[in-house]
DRENLUM-703357 format. One record per residue (C-alpha): residue in three letters; x, y, z. Coordinates in pm, 1 decimal. Example, Ala and Ser with C-alpha at 12.3 -4.5 7.8 and 13.67 -1.06 7.14 Angstrom:
% residues 2
 residuo       c1       c2       c3
     ALA   1230.0   -450.0    780.0
     SER   1367.0   -106.0    714.0
This chain:
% residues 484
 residuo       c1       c2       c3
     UNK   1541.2    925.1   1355.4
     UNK   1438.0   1232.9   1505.4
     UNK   1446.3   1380.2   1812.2
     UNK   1357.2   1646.9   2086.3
     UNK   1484.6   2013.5   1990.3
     UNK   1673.0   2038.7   2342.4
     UNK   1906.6   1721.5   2252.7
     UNK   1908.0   1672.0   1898.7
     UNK   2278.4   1687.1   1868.1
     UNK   2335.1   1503.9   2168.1
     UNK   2229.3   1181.8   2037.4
     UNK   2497.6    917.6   1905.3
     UNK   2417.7    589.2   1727.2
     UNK   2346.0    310.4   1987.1
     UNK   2307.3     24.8   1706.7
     UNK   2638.7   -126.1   1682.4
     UNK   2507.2   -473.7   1464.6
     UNK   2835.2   -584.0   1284.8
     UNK   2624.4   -917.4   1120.1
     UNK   2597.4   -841.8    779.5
     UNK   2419.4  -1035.4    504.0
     UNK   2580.1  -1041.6    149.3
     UNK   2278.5  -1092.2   -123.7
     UNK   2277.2  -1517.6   -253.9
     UNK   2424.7  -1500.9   -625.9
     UNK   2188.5  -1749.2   -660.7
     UNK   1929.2  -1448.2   -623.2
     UNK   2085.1  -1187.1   -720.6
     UNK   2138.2  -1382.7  -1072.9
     UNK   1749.2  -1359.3  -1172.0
     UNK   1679.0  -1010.2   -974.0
     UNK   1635.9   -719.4  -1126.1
     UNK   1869.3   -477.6   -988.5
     UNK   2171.9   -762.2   -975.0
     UNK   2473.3   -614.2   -819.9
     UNK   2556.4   -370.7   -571.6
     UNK   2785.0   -161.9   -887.9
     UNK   2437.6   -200.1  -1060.3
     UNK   2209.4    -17.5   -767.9
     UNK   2536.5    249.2   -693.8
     UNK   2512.8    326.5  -1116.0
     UNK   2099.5    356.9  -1114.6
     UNK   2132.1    557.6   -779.5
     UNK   2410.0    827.9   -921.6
     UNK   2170.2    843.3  -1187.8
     UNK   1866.8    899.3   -988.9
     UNK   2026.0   1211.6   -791.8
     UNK   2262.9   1362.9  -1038.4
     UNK   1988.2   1415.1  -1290.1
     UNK   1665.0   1315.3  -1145.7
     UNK   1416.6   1453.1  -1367.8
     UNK   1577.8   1249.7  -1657.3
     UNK   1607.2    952.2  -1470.6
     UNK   1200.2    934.0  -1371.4
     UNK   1146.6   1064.3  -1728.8
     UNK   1255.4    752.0  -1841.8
     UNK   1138.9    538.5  -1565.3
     UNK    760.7    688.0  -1647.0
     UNK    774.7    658.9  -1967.0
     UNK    893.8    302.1  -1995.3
     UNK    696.0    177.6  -1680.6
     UNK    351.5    345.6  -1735.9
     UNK     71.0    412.6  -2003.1
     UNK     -7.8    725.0  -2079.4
     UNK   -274.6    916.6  -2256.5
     UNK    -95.4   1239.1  -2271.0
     UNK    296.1   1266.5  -2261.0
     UNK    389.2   1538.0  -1978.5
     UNK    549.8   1894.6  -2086.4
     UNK    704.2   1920.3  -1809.2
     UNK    836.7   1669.1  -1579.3
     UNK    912.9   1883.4  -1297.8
     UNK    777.6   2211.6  -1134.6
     UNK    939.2   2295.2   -805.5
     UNK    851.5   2560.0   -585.9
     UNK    857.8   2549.1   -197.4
     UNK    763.8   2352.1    -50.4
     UNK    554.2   2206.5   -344.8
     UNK    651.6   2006.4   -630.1
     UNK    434.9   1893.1   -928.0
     UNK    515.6   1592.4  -1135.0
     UNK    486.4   1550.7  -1488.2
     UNK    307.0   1803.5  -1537.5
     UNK     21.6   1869.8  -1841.8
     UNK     39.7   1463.0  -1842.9
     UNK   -291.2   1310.4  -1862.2
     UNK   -341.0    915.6  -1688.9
     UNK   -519.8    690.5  -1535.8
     UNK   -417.1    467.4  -1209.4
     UNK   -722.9    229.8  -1285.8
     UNK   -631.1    162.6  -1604.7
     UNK   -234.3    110.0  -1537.3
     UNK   -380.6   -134.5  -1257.5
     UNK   -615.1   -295.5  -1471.1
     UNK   -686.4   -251.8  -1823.4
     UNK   -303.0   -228.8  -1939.0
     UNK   -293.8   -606.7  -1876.0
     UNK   -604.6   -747.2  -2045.3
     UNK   -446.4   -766.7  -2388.5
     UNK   -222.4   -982.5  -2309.4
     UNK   -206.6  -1383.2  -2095.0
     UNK   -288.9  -1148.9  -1789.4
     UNK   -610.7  -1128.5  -1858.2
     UNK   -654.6  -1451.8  -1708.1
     UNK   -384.4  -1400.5  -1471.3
     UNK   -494.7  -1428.4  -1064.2
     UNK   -507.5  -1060.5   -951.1
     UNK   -637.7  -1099.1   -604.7
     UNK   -664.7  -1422.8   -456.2
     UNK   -851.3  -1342.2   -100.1
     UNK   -933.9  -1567.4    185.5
     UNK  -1180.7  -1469.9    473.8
     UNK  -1128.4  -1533.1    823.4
     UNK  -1422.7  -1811.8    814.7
     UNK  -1239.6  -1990.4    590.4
     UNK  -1406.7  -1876.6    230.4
     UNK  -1259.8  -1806.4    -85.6
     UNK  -1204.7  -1583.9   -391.5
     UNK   -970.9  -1554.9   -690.4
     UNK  -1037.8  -1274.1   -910.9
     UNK   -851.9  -1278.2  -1242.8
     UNK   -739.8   -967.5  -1427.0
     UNK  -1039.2   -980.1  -1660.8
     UNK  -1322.8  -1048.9  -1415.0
     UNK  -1162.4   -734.1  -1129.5
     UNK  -1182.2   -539.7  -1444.8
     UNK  -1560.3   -592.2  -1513.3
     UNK  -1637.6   -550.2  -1126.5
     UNK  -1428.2   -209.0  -1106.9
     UNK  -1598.7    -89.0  -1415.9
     UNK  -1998.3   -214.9  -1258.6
     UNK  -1931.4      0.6   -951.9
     UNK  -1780.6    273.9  -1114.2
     UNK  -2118.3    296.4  -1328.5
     UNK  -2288.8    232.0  -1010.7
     UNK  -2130.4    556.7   -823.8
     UNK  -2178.1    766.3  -1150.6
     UNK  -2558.2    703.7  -1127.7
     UNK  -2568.4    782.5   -731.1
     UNK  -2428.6   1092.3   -875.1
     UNK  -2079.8   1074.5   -814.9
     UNK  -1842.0   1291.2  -1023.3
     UNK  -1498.3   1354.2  -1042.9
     UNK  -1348.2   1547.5   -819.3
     UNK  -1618.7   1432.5   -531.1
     UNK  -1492.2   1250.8   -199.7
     UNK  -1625.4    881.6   -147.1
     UNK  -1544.8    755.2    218.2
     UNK  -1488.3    376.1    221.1
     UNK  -1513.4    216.3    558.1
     UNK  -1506.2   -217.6    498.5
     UNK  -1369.8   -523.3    565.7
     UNK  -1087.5   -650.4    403.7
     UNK  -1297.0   -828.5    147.0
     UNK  -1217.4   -771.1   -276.0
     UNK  -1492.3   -534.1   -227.2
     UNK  -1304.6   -289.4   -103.5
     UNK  -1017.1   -229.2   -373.2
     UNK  -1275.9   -306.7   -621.3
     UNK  -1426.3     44.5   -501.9
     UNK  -1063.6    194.3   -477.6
     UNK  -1043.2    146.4   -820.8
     UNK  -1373.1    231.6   -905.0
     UNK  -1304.0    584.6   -760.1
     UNK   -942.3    622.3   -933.4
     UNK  -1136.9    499.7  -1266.4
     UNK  -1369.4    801.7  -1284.3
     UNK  -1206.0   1021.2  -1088.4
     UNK  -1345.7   1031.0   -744.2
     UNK  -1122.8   1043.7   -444.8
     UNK  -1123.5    756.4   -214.1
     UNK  -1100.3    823.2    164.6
     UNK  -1080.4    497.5    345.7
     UNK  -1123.2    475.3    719.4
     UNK   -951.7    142.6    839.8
     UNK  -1252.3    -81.1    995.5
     UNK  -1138.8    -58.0   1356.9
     UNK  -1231.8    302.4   1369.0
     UNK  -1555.8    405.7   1575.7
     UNK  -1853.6    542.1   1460.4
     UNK  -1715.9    851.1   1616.3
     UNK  -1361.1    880.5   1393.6
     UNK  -1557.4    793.4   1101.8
     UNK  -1771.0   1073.0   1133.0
     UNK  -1474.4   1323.7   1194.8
     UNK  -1325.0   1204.7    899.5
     UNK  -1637.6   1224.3    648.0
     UNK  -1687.5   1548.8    800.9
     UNK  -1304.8   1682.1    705.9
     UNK  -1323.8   1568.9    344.2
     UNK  -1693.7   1621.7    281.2
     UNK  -1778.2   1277.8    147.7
     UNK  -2076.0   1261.8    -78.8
     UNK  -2101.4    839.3    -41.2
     UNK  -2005.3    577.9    190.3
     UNK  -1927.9    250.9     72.5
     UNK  -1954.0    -20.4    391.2
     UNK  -2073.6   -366.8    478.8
     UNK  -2338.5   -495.1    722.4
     UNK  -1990.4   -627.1    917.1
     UNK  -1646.7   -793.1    844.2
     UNK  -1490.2  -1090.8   1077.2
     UNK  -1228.5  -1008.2   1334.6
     UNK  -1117.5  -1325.7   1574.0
     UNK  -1492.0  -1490.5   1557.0
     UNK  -1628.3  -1227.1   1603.8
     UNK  -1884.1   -943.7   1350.6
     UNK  -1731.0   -591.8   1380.4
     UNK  -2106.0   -430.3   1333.5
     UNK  -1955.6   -218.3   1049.6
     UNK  -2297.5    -53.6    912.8
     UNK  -2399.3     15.1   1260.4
     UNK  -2117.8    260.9   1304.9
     UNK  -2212.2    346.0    963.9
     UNK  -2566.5    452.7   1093.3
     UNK  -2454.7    618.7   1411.9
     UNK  -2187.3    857.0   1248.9
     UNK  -2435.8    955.0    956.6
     UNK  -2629.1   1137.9   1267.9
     UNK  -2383.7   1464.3   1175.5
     UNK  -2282.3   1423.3    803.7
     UNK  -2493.0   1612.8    651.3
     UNK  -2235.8   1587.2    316.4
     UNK  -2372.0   1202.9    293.5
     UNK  -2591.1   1149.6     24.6
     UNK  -2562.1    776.9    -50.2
     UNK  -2477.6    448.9    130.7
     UNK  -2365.0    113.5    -38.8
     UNK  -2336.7   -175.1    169.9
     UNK  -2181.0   -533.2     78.4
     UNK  -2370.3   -815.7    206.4
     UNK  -2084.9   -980.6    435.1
     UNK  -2215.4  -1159.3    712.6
     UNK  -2550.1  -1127.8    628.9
     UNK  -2600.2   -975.1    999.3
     UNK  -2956.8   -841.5   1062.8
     UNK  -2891.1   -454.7    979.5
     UNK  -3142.2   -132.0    966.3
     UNK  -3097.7     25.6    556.4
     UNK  -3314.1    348.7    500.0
     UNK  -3477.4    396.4    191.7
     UNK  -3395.9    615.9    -28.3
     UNK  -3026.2    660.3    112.4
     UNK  -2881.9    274.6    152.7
     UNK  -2796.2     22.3   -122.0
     UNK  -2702.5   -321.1   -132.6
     UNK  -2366.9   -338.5   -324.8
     UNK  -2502.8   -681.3   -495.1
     UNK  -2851.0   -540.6   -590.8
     UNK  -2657.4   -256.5   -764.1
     UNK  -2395.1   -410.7   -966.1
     UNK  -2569.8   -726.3  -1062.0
     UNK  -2745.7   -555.4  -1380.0
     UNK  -2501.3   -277.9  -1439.6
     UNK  -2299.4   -257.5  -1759.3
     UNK  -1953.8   -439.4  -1741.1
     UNK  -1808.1   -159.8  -1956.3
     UNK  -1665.9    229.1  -1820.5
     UNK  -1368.8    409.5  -2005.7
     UNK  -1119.6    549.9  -1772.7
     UNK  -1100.7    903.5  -1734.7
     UNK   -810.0   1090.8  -1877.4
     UNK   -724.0   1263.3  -1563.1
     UNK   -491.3   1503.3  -1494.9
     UNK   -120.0   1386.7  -1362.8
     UNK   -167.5   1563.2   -983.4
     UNK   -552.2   1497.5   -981.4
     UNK   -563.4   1393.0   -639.3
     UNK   -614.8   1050.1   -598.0
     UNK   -678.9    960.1   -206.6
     UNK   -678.8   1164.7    110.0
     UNK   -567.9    967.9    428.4
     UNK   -594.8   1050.3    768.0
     UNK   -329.4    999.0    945.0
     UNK   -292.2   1082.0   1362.9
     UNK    -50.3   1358.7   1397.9
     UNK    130.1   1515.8   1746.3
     UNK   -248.6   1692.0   1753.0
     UNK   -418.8   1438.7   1829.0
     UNK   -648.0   1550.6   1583.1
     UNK   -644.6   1324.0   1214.6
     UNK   -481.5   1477.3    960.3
     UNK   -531.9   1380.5    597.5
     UNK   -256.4   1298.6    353.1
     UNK   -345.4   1390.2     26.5
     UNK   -147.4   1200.1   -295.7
     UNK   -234.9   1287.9   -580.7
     UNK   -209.0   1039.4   -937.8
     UNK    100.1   1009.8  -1221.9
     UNK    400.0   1063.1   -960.7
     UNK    221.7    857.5   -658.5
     UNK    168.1    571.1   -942.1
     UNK    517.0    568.0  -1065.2
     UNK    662.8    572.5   -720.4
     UNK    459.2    265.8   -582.6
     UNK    514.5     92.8   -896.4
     UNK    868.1    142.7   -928.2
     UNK    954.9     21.4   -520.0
     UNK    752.3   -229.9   -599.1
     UNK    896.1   -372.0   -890.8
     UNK   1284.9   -305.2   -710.4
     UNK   1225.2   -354.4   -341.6
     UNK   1033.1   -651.2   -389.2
     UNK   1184.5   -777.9   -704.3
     UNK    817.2   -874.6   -838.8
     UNK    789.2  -1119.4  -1130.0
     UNK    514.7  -1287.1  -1375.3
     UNK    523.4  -1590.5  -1118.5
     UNK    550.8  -1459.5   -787.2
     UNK    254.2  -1537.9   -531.3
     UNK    302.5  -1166.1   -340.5
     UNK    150.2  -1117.3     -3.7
     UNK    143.9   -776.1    260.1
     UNK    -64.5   -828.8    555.2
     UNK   -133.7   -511.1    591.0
     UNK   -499.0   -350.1    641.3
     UNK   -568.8   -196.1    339.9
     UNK   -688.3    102.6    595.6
     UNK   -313.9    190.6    645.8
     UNK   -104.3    330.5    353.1
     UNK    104.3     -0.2    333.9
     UNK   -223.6   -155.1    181.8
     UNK   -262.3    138.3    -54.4
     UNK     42.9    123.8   -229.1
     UNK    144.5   -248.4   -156.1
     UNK   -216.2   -456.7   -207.2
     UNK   -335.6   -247.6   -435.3
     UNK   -193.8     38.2   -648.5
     UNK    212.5   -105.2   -691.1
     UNK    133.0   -470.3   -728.2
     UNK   -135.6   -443.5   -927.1
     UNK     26.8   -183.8  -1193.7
     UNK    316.0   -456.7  -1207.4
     UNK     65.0   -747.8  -1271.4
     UNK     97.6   -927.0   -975.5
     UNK    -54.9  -1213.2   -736.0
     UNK   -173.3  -1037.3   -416.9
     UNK   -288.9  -1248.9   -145.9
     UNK   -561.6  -1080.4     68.0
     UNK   -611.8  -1222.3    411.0
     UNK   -933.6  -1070.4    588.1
     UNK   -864.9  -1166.8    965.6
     UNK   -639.3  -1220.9   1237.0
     UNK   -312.3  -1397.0   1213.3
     UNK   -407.2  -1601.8   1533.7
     UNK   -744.5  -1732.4   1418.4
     UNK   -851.2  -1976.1   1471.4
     UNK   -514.6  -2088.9   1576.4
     UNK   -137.0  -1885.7   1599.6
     UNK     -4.0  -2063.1   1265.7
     UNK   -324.7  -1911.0   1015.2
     UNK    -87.1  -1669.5    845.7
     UNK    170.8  -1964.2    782.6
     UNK   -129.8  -2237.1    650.0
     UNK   -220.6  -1929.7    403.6
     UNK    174.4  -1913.7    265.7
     UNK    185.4  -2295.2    230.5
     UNK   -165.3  -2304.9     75.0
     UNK    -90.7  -2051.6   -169.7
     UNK    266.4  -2092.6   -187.8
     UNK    319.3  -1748.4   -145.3
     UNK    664.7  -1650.6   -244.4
     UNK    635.2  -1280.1   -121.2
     UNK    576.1  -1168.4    242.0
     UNK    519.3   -852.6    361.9
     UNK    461.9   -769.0    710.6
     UNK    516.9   -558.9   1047.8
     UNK    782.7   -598.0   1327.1
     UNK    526.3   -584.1   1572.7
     UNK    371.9   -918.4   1363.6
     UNK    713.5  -1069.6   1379.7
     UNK    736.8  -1027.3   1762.7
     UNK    384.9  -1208.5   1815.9
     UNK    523.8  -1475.4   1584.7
     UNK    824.2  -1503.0   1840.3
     UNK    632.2  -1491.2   2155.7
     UNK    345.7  -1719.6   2007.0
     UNK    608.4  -2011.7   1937.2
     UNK    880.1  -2128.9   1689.8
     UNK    666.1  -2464.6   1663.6
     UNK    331.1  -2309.8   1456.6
     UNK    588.4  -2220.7   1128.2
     UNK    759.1  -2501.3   1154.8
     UNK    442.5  -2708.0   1155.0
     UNK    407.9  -2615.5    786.0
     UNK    620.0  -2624.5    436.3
     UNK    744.4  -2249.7    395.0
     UNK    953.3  -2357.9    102.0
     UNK    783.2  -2091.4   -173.1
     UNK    936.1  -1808.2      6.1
     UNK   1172.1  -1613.0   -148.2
     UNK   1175.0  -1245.7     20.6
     UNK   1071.0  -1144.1    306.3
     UNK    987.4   -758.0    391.7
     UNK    909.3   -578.2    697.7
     UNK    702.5   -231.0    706.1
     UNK    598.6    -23.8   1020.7
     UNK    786.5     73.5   1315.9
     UNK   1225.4    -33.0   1325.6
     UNK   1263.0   -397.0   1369.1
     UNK   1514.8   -513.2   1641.8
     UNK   1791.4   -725.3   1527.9
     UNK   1680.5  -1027.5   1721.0
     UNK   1327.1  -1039.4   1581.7
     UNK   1519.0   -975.3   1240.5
     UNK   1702.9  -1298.8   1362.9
     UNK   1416.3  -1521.8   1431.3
     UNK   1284.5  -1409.4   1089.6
     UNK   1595.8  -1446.4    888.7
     UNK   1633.0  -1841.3   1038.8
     UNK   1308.8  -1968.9   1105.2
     UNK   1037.8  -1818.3    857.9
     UNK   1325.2  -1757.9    547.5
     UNK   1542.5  -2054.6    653.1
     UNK   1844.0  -1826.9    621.8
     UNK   1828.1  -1803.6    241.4
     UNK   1564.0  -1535.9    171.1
     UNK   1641.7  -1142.2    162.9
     UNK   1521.1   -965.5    420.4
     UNK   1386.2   -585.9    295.1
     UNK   1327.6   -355.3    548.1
     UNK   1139.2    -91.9    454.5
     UNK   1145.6    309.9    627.3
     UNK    864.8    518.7    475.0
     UNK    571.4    699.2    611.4
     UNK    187.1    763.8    492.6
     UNK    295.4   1127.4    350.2
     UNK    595.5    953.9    140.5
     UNK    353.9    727.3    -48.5
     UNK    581.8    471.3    -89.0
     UNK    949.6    338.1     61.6
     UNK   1227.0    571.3     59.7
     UNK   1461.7    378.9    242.5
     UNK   1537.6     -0.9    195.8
     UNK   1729.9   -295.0     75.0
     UNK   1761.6   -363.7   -301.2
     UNK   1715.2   -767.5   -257.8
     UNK   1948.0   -890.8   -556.3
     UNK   2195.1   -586.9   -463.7
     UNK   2243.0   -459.6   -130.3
     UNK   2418.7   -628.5    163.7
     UNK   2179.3   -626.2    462.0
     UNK   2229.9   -598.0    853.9
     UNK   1985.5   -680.3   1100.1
     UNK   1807.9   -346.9   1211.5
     UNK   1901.0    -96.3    978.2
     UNK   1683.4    -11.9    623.3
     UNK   2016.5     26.5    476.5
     UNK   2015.6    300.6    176.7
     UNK   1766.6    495.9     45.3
     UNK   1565.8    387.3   -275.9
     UNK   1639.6    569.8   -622.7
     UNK   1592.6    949.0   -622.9
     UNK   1588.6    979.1   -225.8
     UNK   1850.5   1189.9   -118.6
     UNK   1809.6   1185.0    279.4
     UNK   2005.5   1343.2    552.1
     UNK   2075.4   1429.1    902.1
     UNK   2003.4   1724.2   1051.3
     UNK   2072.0   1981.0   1357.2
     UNK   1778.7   2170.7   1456.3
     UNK   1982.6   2469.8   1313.8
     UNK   1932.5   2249.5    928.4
     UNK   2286.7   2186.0    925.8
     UNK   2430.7   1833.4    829.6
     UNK   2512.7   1598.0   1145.5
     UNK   2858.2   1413.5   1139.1
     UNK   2863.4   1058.2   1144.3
     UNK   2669.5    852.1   1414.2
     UNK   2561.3   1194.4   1531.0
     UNK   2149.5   1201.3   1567.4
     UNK   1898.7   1493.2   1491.5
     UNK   1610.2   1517.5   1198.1
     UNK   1610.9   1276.8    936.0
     UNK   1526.7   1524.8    607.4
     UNK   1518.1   1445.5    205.8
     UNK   1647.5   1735.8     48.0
     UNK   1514.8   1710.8   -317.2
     UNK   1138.1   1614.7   -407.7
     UNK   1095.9   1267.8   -565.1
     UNK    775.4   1189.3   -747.5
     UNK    547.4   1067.5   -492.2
     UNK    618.9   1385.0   -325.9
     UNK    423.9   1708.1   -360.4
């Protein structure tokens, strides 16, 4: 979307797909946003008077403990959402849903690369996010202080998420695949009191020696006070006394039972590091009410989430897609998440299509860069298994090309599931551009039109509109609640 400064009004539209896909009234009959007239009304609504619209949206979609007093305070280039508001993402995630059948509902169903399993319910990821939120309050952690969380994508790990968001802490999670090295930069930058980690995590067969990086990084972080480590693999691993924990010896006797903070609506949440044009990380700080509502409300729209759906992203919960789309957004709305911790080619190129038949996922979330292994790997692995539960697909990352839109369209949706294709970045939060599924008309390589309260354009490098098919910096001109 954008471009160098020398050329950025030289640049003309080169995408000249005229397929286009017309929502099934057969979906569009049960989805939430049912029409195109209906998105165009909710849209005009969103931009012409914004603060009203998310107003209504937060009001109606999340559970307060404090009503704002003000919903928004704009100055550049800051803006603060609902402000004076007092909440809790932990408890919208969690405890909103145990008075009701939810309780019992499957919250995250996980599989690990060997093969094992584990459903947690509503009620039982509840009583594990309170135990290790008691847990980091007696290693002395207090609102406000960093926890780093470097781990295998295990339930462990957005059991701590929401441990942190429950009392306050802010989470800083370094995907797995990092070095000991990037690690320690990054503990270093936020000035983490506590790493959470495991003795290792399984990537294709092999143990990614997770608590040895652990070790090596801790060398020069002298902000590191405590270490809790999950028994994964049960790999032979040094702990020092005094500083490591097992997460198991920990939690086992610790009280099931931890009220939710009343925090603040921009108490910051998560910092994120992100690589920037430096080359040195850069963290993305979001902060709680507006981050909530925005995750919460694409995910509800974009992905059209109901009581029954089975919902599964790929993504590393490292990367901001598994932020807001494992964790925070599905879990606010109630959902099923699937949580896969491996590779999609292990032990063989079809594992990520035995997991949607097993489960009968009816959600999938994933990456164009995914998609084009899928294609390269073989047409023959999906169609080895029944991929009849699916009912959207989504794709998240870099543009997808129209023909690996295509191959997804026919062969893993069978030509009658949506396709949403999602534009958004780690400091957005959430999606900003995409399909509605039940609503907008879709063409192969394109995101289509921005989400509700996103009012993008097209720049010159002089900040002036482009004209149409002209290229140059892809801007939003108003703030929208996961914005600050």
């Amino acid at each position: 979307m954008s471009t160098s400064e020398s050329h950025s009004t030289d640049i003309e539209s080169v995408l000249k797909e005229k397929r286009v896909f017309k929502p099934s009234p057969k979906f569009a009959e049960k989805a939430h946003v049912a029409s195109f007239n209906q998105y165009k009304k909710m849209y005009a609504e969103s931009v012409k008077n914004p603060e009203k619209f998310f107003a209504k949206m937060a009001e109606k979609e999340l559970v307060w403990f404090k009503k704002w007093n003000k919903v928004l305070k704009w100055k550049l280039p800051f803006a603060q959402w609902f402000v004076g508001g007092k909440i809790n993402i932990s408890y919208n995630c969690l405890d909103r849903h145990l008075n009701s059948w939810k309780r019992n509902k499957a919250a995250i169903i996980w599989e690990g690369e060997p093969g094992d399993k584990r459903t947690l319910t509503y009620g039982e990821l509840h009583r594990q996010v309170c135990k290790f939120a008691n847990v980091l309050k007696k290693l002395g952690v207090q609102k406000g202080d960093r926890v780093a969380i470097y781990m295998p994508m295990i339930p462990e790990l957005p059991i701590a998420m929401l441990a942190c968001a429950r009392i306050g802490a802010v989470h800083s999670i370094i995907f797995g695949g990092f070095s000991a090295e990037a690690l320690k930069d990054r503990i270093n930058d936020c000035q983490a009191k506590l790493v959470v980690t495991a003795d290792g995590g399984y990537r294709r067969g092999q143990i990614i020696p997770l608590k040895e990086n652990v070790d090596k990084a801790l060398h020069h972080t002298p902000s590191i006070e405590s270490v809790v480590v999950v028994k994964r693999t049960s790999s032979e691993i040094h702990m020092v006394p005094g500083r490591d924990y097992w997460w198991q010896g920990l939690t086992e006797s610790e009280s099931a039972l931890c009220d939710a903070e009343k925090l603040d609506s921009e108490h910051p949440l998560y910092i994120l590091y992100t690589s920037g044009t430096t080359g040195k990380p850069k963290g993305v700080l979001h902060t709680t009410a507006g981050y909530l509502l925005g995750t919460h409300l694409t995910t509800k729209y974009v992905f059209d989430i109901k009581d029954e759906d089975t919902y599964w992203c790929t993504a590393d919960i490292g990367w901001v897609t598994g932020h807001s789309y494992i964790v925070y957004g599905p879990l606010s709305n109630g959902a099923s998440v699937v949580m896969y911790e491996g590779a999609p080619n292990w032990p063989e190129p079809d594992r990520f299509w035995r997991i949607i038949e097993k489960y009968r996922v009816t959600i999938f979330y994933t990456a164009p860069t995914a998609i084009r292994a899928f294609i390269k790997w073989g047409e023959q692995w999906p169609l080895k298994h029944d991929l009849s539960s699916l009912r959207l697909l989504g794709t998240v990352g870099e543009p997808i090309n129209p023909e690996a839109w295509m191959w997804y369209h026919k062969i893993i949706g069978k030509g009658k599931c949506p396709i949403v294709d999602t534009w958004w970045q780690t400091e957005t939060g959430s999606i900003m551009i995409t399909p509605i599924p039940g609503a907008t008309p879709t063409k192969p390589g394109t995101a289509t039109l921005p989400f509700f309260g996103i009012q993008p354009d097209v720049v010159t490098k002089e900040g002036k509109s482009g004209k149409a098919n002209q290229g140059g910096y892809l801007v939003v001109r108003k703030p929208w609640p996961f914005h600050r």
